[in-house]
N, C-alpha and C positions, 0 to 999 in steps of 0.2 A: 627413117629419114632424119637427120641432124639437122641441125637447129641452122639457119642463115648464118654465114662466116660475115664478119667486117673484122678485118686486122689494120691497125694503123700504127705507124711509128712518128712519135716529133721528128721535126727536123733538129731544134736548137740542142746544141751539145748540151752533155748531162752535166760538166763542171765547164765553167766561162777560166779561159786562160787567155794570156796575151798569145802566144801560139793559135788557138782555136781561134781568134780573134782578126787576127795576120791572115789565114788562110779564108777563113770569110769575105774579109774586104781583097784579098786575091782572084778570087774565082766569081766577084759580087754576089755574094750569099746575104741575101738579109736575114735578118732577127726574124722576121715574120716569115719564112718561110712556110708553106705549107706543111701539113702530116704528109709523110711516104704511106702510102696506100698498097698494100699487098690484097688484098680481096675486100668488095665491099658489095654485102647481100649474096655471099656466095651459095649455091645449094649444092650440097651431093650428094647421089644418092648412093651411101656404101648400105651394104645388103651383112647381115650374121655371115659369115666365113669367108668373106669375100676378100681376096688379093687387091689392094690398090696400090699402085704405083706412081707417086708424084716426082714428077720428072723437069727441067729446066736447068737453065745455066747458073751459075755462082750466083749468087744475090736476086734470085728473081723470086723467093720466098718461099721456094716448095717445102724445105724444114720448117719453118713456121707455120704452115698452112698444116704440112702432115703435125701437128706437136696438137694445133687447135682442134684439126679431127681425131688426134688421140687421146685428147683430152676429153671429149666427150664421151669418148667411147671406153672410158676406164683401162686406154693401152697400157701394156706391159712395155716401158723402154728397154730393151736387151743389155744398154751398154749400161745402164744404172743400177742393176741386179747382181749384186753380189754372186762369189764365184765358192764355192766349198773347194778349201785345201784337200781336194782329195786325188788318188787319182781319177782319168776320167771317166775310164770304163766302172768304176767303183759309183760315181758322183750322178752315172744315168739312173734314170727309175727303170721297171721294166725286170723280164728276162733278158738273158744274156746275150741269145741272140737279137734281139731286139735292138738292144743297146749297141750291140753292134753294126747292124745294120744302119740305126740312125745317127750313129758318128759317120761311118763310112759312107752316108749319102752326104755331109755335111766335108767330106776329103777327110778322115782321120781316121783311117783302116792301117795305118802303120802301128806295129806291135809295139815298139818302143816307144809311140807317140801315148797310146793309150794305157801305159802305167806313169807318164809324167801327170803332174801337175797344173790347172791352167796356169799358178803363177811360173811354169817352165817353159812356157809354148812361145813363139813368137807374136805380136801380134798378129796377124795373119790365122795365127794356128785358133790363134785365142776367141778371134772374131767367129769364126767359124764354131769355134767349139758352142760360145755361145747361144749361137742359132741351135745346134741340136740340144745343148742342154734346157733351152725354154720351151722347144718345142714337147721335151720330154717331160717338162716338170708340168705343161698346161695337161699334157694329157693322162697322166698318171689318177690311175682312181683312186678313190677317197674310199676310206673303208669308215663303219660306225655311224653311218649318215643315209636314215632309209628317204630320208626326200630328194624329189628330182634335182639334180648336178645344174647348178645355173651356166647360161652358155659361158663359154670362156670366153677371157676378155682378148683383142687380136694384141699380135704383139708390133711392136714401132719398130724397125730397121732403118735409122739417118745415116744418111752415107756410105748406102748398102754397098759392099763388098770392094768401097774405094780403096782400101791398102792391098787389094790382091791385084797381083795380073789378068788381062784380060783373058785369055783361056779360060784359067783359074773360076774368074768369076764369072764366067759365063755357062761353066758344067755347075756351079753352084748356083747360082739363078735357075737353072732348068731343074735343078732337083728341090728346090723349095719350091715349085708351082707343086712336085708332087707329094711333097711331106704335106703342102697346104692342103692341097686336096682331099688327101689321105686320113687326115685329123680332122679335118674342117675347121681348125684355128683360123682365122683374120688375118691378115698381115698388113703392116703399111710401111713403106719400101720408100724412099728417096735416095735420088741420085740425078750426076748431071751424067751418067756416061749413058746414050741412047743405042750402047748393040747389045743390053738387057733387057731391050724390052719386049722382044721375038722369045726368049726362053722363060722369064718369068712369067707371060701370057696373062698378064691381069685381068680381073673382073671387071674394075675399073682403073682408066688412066685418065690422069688429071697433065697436061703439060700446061704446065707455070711459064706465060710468055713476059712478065712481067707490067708493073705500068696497068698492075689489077687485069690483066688479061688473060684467060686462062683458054684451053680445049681440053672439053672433058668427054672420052670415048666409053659409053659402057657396053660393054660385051658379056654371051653368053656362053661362058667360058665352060661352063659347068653341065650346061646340057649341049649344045651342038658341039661340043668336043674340040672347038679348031683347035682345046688338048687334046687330040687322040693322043696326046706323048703320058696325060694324066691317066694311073693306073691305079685303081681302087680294088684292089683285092687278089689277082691272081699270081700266087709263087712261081709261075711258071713265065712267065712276062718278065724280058729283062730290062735293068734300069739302068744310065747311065750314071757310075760311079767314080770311074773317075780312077787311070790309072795312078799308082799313089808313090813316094819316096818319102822319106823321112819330115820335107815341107809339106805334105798331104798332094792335093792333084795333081796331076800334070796333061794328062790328057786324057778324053771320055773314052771310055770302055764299057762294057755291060756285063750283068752280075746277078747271073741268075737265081740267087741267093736271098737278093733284097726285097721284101716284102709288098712294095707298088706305092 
């Protein structure tokens, strides 16, 4: 259980200008304005491997709020991690096919995509790339180290999959509820677009109403199934991947290939 949220923001600007000053006495903004109030006393309960999804409109604080639950939780930001000039099939951990597999759930099964570069890709290519490459480096085993593997830490997604198109991002959203799965990594997801929230299937969802107002759903995602779409183990069970071109998805297909 995490520690009670209070996030507050001043009102008073950070540098006094005659500009900042003008618009005050325009809109009658006092000096004493109140603190902006994003959560105060909030609890949630995020659980070890658990998907949450904070979700809400532009400015109602869900990246802040997700940044304080990541902060306690020692998250992994994705977009802060450094990328290896390498290419990418080269740059995963794992075996080959593995490595495979977990670009091409992430849209990056194009031949040509996977001897470039992330600094080649688009962004699009590169966000994505991301995602299977931290997913890859959380799970990769540590050799020379006979004591138990501390849990991983979850990783942070801000502004999950907002530079992709909506197909795009939504055969991507349904296949990280199964890499989450599949790993038992964490994840903490933010976003304002609400037709991800049926494929990423969270653990817990938090919608950010703002004005400190939140609805928070938790769900048991992990044993009543309402993944049945989540597949933990069988080769024979297929995943949606996601037919590919040269941009990575375009539209779900299934691949009997992929691992679950």
């Amino acid at each position: 259980m995490l520690s009670p949220i209070t996030l507050r923001y001043p009102f008073p600007p950070c540098r006094r200008s005659l500009a900042a000053d003008r618009v005050a006495d325009l809109f009658g903004l006092a000096p004493t304005e109140p603190p902006h109030t994003i959560a105060e006393n909030l609890t949630l309960d995020v659980r070890p491997g658990d998907l949450v999804l904070f979700t809400g409109p532009s400015g109602s604080g869900k990246s802040s709020l997700m940044r304080e639950v990541g902060q306690q939780l020692g998250a992994i930001d994705i977009l802060q991690q450094p990328l290896p000039e390498l290419p990418l099939i080269e740059a995963m951990a794992g075996p080959l096919e593995s490595r495979l597999a977990d670009l091409a759930a992430c849209g990056l099964s194009e031949a040509r995509l996977l001897l470039r570069t992330p600094q080649e890709l688009s962004d699009g290519q590169r966000y994505r790339f991301r995602i299977a490459y931290a997913l890859a480096q959380a799970t990769a085993p540590t050799h020379g180290d006979a004591s138990p593997p501390a849990p991983n830490p979850p990783l942070m997604l801000d502004e999950f999959a907002a530079v992709l198109d909506r197909p795009l991002a939504k055969v991507l959203a349904f296949n990280l509820r199964k890499l989450a799965t599949r790993t038992g990594i964490g994840v903490l997801a933010a976003t304002t677009h609400d037709d991800l929230e049926a494929d990423l299937n969270p653990d817990l969802l938090v919608r950010c109403l703002g004005e400190g107002q939140f609805a928070v759903d938790r769900r048991d995602v992990k044993k009543n199934g309402s993944a049945s779409r989540s597949i933990s183990g069988s080769r024979r069970a297929p995943v949606p991947t996601g037919r590919t071109s040269h941009g990575g998805i375009i539209a779900a297909i299934t691949s009997p290939s992929f691992a679950g």
